[in-house]
C-alpha positions in Angstrom: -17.7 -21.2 32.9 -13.8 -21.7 31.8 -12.6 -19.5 29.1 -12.3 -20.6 25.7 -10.1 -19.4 22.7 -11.2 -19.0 19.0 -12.7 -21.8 17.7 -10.7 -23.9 15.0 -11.9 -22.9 11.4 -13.3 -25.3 9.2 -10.9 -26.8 6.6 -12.8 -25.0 4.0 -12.2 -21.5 5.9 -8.9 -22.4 6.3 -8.1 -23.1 3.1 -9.3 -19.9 2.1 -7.3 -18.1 4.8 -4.2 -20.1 3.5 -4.8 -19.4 -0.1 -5.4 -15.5 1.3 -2.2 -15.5 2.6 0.2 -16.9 0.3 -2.0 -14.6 -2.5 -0.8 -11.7 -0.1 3.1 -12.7 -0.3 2.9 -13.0 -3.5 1.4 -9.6 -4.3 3.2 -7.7 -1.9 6.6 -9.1 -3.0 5.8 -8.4 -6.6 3.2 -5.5 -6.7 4.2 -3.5 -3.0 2.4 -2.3 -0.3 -0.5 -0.7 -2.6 -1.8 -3.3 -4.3 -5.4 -3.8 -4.2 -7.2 -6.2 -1.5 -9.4 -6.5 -4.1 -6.5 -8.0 -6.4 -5.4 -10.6 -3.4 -8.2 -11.9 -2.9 -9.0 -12.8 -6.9 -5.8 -14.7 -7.1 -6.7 -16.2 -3.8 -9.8 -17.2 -5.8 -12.1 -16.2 -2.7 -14.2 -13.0 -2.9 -13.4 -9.6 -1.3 -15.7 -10.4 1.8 -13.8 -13.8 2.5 -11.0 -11.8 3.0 -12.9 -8.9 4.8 -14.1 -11.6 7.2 -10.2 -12.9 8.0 -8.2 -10.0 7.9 -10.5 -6.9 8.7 -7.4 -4.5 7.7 -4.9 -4.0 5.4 -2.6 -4.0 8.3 -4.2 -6.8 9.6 -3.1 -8.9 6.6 0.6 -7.4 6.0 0.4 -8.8 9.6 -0.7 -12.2 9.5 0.8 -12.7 5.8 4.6 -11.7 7.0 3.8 -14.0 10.4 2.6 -16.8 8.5 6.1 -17.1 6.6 7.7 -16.6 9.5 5.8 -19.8 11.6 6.4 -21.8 8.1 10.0 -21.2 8.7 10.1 -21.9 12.4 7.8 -25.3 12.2 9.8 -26.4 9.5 12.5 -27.2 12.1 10.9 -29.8 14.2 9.5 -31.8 10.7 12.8 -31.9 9.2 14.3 -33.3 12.3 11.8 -35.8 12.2 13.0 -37.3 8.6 17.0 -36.2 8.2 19.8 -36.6 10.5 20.3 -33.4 12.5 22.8 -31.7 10.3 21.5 -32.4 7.2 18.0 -30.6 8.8 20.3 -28.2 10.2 21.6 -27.2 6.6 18.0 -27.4 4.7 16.7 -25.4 7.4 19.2 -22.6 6.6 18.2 -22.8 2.1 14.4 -22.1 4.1 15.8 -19.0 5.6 17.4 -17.7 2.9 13.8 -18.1 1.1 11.9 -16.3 4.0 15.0 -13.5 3.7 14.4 -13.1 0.4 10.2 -13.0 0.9 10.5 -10.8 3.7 12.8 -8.5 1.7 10.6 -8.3 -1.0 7.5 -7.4 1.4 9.7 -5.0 3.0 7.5 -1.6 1.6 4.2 -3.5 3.0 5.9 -4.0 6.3 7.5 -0.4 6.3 4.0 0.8 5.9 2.5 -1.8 8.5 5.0 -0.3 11.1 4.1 3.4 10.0 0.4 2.4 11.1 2.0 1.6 14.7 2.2 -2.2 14.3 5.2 -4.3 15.0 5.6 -7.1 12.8 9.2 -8.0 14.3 8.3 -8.4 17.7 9.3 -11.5 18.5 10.5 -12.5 14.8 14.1 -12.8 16.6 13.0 -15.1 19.3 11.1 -17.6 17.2 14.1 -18.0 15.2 16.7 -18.4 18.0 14.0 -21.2 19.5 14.2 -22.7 15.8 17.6 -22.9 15.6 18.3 -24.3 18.8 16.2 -26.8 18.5 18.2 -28.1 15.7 21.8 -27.1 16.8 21.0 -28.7 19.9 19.6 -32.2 17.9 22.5 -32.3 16.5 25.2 -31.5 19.2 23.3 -34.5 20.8 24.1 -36.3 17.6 27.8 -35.7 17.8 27.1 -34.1 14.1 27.2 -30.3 15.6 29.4 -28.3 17.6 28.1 -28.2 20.9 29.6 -24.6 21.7 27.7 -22.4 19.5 25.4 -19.8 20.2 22.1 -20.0 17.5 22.3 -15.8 18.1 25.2 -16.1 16.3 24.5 -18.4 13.9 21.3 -16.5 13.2 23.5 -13.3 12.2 25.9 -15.4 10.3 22.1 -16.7 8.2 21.0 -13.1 7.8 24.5 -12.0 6.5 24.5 -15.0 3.8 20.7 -13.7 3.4 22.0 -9.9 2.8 25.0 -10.9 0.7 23.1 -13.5 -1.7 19.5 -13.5 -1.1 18.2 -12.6 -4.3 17.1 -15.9 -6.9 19.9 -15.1 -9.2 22.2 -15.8 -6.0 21.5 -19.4 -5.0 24.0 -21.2 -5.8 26.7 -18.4 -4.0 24.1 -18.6 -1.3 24.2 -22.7 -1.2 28.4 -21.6 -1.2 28.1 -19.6 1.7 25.4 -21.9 3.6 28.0 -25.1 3.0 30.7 -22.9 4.5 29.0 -21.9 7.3 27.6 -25.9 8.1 31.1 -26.9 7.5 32.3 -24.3 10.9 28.9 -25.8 12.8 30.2 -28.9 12.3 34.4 -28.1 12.9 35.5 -29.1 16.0 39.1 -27.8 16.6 41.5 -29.8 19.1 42.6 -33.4 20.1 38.5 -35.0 21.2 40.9 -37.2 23.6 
């Protein structure tokens, strides 16, 4: 008999895992690593065993929570190439991860204590986000919008240094600055093109 993964949830449960899960960004942005399951899953507006039955641990859901943002972020590549030019996805692509910086850093104490427990919630953060961004660099070097010569390692640092310099809410508009900037030198191409 051929293996089978987990079955799909209904759209019902998987509502009430979404609604789990962006309940859980919320509180531990706002509230920290120690506030209550019991509180997450109210302002879900599912009971306590709903969220038992999806995320069995704490840990479990500091997990799934900080990975969820982090797929969000990494999906949201492919559907904004599929309605703006390259660049323009290229450069709304990088105000989404200044967002995710700035969520990220305020669930930093629930992920500091999800790492304590021995998980690794960064595993392969890095590589899902170098796959992201080449998927757009590399749409728009095909476009003839985008340098063609620039590594998405690097341009990942140069996000997370925007991200560390002018992440927090009161920063946007440096941040949209900074982001411009940094479009501006994806876009730069230096030289005669004959």
């Amino acid at each position: 008999m051929p293996a089978t993964g987990p079955r799909p949830l209904r759209a019902d449960a998987q509502r009430n895992r979404d609604r789990v899960l962006a309940a859980a960004v919320r509180a531990f942005s706002q509230d920290g690593p120690e506030v209550t399951l019991d509180a997450i899953a109210k302002d879900a507006g599912v009971g306590i065993g709903t969220l038992y039955r999806h995320f069995p641990t704490r840990e479990a859901l500091v997990d799934a929570a900080y990975h969820n943002e982090l797929t969000k972020l990494c999906d949201a590549a492919e559907r904004l190439l599929a309605t703006m030019a390259p660049d323009e996805a290229t450069r709304t692509w990088m105000d989404h991860f200044v967002d995710y910086m700035t969520t990220k850093r305020g669930m930093a104490d629930a992920l500091r204590a999800l790492i304590a427990s021995g998980g690794n919630p960064f595993a392969h953060s890095r590589d899902q986000l170098v796959a992201a961004l080449t998927t757009l660099l590399t749409a728009g070097a095909a476009a003839g919008t985008v340098r063609s010569d620039v590594d998405p390692g690097d341009v990942l640092v140069s996000l997370s240094g925007v991200s560390l310099a002018a992440g927090e809410p009161a920063q946007r508009e440096l941040a949209r600055r900074l982001l411009d900037l940094l479009m501006d030198g994806l876009r730069y191409r230096s030289g005669p093109s004959a």
